[in-house]
N, C-alpha and C positions, 0 to 999 in steps of 0.2 A: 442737325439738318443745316445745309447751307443754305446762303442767302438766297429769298426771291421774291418773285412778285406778288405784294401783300391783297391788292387785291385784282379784279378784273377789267380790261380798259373798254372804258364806256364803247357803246359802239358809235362809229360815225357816218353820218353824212358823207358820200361823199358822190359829189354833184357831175364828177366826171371820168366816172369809174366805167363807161362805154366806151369812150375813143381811149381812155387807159387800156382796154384788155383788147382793144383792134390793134394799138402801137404795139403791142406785146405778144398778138399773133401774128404779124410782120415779122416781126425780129424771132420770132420761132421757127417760121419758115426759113431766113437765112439763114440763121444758124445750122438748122436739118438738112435744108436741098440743097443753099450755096454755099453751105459752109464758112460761115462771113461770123465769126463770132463776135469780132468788135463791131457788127453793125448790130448783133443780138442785145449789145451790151449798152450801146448807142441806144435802141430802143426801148431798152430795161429801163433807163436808167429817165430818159423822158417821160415813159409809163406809169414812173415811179411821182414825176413831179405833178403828174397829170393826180394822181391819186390823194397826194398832200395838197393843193389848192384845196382851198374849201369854200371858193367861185366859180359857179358855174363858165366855162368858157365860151363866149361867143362872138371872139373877134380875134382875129388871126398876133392882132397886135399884143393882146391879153397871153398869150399862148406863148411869144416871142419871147418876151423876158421870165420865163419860167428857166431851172436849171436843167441842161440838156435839150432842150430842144434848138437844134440848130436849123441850118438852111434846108436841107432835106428832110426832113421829119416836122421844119416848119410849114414846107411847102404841104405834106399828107395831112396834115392839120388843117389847112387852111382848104383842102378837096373837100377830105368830112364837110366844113361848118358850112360849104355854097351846096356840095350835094348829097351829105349824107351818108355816103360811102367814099369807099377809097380802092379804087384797082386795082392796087396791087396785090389788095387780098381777096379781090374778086380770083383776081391771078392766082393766087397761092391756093385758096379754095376749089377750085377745079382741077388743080395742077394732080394726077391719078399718081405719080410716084411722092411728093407730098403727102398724100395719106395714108400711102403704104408707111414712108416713114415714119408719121409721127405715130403710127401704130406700134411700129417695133419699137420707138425712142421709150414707148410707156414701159418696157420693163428695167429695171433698176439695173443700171453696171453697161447699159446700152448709150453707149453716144451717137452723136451726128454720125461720126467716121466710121465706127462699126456698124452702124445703120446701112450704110454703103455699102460697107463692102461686103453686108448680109443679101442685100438688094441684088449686086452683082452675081452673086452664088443666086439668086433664082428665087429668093426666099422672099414671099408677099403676103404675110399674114403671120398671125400667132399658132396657128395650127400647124403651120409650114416650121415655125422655127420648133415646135414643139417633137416634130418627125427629124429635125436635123440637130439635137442636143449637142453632138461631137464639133457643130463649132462655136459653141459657148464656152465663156470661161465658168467657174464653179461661182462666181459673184454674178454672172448674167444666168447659169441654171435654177440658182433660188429667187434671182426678180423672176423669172419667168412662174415659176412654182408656187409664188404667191403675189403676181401683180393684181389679182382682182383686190385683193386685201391693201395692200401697199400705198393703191390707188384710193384709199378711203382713207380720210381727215380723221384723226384723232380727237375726241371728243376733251373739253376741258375735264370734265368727271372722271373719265377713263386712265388720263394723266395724272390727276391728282392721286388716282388707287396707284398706278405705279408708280409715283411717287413713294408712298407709303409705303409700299411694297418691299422699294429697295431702301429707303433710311432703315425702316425695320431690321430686314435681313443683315445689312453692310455693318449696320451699329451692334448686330450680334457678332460678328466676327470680332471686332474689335471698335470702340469707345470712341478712340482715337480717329476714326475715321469722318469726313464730313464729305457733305453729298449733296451736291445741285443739279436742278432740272434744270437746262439752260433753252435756249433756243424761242421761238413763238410764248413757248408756256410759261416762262419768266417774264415774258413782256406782256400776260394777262390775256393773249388772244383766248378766243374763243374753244380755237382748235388747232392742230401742230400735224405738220407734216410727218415728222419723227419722234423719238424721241433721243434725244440728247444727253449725256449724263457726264459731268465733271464732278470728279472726287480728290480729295486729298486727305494723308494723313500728317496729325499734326506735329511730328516726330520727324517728317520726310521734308527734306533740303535739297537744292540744288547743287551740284559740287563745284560751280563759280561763288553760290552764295557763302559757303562753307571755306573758302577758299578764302574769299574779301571780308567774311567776319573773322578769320582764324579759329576755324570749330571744327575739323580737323581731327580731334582728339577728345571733342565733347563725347558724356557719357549719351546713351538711349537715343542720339542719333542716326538716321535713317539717310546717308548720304547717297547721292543719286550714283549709281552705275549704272552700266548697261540691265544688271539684272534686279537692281533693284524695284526699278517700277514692276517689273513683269512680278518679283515675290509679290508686290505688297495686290495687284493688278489678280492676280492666278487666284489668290484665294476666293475671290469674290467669286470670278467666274464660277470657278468648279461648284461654288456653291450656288447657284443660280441655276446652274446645271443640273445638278441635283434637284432641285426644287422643281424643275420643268419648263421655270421661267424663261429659260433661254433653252430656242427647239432648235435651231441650227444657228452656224459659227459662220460666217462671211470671211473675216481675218483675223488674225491673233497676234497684234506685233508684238514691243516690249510695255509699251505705254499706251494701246489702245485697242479696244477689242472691237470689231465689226458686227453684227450678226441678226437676229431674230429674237422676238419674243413673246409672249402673250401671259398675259398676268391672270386669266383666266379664262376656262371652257367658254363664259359666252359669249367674249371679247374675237378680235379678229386678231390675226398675226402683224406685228409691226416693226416696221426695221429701229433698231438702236445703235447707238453706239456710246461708248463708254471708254473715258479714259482717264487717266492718272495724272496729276501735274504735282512737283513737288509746291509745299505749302508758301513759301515766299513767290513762287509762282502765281498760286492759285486765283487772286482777284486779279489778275491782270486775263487771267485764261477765261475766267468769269466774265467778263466784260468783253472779250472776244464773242464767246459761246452764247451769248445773250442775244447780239447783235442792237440793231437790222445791220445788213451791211452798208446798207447807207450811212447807220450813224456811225458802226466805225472808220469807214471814210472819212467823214469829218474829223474825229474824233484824232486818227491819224494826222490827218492833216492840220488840226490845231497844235498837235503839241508840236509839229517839223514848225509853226509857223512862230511858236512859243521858246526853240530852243532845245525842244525834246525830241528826241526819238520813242514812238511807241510801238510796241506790238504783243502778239497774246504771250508774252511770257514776263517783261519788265518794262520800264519807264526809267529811260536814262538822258539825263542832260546832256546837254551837246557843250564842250568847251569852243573856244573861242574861232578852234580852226575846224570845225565842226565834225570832231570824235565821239563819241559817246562815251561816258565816263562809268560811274560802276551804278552798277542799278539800286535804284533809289527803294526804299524800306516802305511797302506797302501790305497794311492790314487789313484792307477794306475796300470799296470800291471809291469810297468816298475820297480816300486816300488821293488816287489819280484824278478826279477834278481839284481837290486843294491844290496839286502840283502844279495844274496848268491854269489855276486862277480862272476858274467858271465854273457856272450854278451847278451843282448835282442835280443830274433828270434819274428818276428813278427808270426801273425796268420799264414801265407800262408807258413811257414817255418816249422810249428811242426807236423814234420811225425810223 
């Protein structure tokens, strides 16, 4: 079994988690009706800091030097705390084509734009989209087919069985393979949106890495090609398939499978996804797949500010005139905070 979170993260306090989920139904609405994603994202991302305080806010200036909150979203802050509310989502709340979209947005493979241009076609309800199937893609026909389900949190318990689930099954195929839950459920929450799954086998290399070690020629190696991930990728599947575990197929690339599953009759349907990383890959992919995305933003941006280039596949120094050089020998996750000199936070630590 791969690495993960040992145990459960406490839950929190958190003192301004009201005007958190107002900023974040602001920024849903532009996103949807005016199509403003970096104002979605503008709002994300102050929503987010508004969540991490762990001070109650009541004064515009308190609010200010939080990250993300600039002039505009300082000013909605500052409407909340004299009167409580804020306009613009009085605005957004009444707005009649607003709720038609974030009705459609609910089904899975639905964005802002296609919400539009479903809008445009006539189309004002799930009932409506369910009598017009022919203009869905086959990723928008199965959010539609199981949004009621989709739309339900995944229970930690329910994660932990598939967890087991798949070590069990994936370790029957073969030994060699190693298998993490990433996502929420690595980071100890409660309950997950999806479920996540990074694998690797330990025989499976990348063909840079294979390349900058001169291994090439090694016996029992598994060098990466185009069809390599999908051999080692296919057999799980079909066998998952088999078992029932997975009831319909989203996508099937080479190195990632999209789809549905349910780990048992009394369990609901849930979207997964699962994919393959060669193993000199694998804790950098882990450390992506874990997230939040806030940390690895930072986490990014420490290492650019350390010297490094990071991202979900390696961690490469930067030379002088600032190239990347060849990717650095990581077995762990620990690995990549030793490289950029700071404390390792465990899973249940990265907001």
């Amino acid at each position: 079994m791969g690495p993960r979170a040992k145990k459960v993260r406490a839950k929190e306090t958190k003192p301004n988690e009201d005007l958190a989920n107002i900023l974040l139904e602001i920024g849903e609405y532009e996103k949807n009706v005016n199509l403003q994603p970096f104002k979605y994202n503008a709002y994300r991302r102050a929503s987010q800091s508004l969540l991490e305080c762990d001070k109650k806010i009541k004064r515009i200036e308190d609010a200010k030097i939080l990250k993300g909150v600039g002039k505009r979203i300082g000013e909605r802050i500052e409407e909340y705390l004299k009167t409580g509310k804020i306009d613009k989502l009085n605005e957004a709340r009444k707005n009649n084509k607003s709720k038609i979209l974030k009705e459609l947005n609910r089904v899975a493979g639905i964005g802002p734009s296609h919400a539009q241009k479903l809008f445009s076609e006539g189309i004002r309800s799930l009932k409506d989209l369910k009598s017009h199937q022919d203009l869905l893609t086959h990723h928008q026909k199965i959010g539609l087919k199981y949004v009621d389900d989709f739309e339900q949190r995944i229970p930690r318990q329910e994660m932990a069985e598939i967890e087991k689930f798949l070590v069990d099954q994936i370790k029957n195929i073969d030994v060699k393979y190693t298998v993490t839950i990433c996502g929420s459920y690595r980071r100890g929450l409660e309950s997950s949106g999806d479920v996540d799954v990074l694998i690797t086998h330990s025989n499976y290399v990348s063909l840079r890495y294979a390349q900058e070690q001169n291994l090439r020629t090694a016996k029992n190696l598994i060098i990466e090609t185009k069809k390599s991930p999908e051999m080692l990728l296919k057999k799980i599947i079909d066998k998952l398939k088999k078992l029932d575990f997975i009831t319909d197929t989203i996508a099937f690339g080479d190195s990632k499978f999209m789809g549905v599953c349910k780990v048992t009759n009394d369990y609901l349907h849930r979207r997964i996804d699962i994919r393959i990383l060669p193993f000199d890959e694998y804790f950098c992919g882990i450390l992506h797949m874990t997230g939040s995305d806030m940390f690895n933003q930072n986490m990014r941006k420490t290492a650019k500010e350390r010297g490094f280039i990071l991202n979900e596949y390696c961690l490469r120094k930067l030379d002088s005139s600032g190239r990347p050089g060849k990717a650095l020998k990581i077995e762990s996750e620990e690995d990549i905070f030793k490289y950029l000199e700071i404390n390792f936070k465990r899973p249940e630590e990265r907001y």
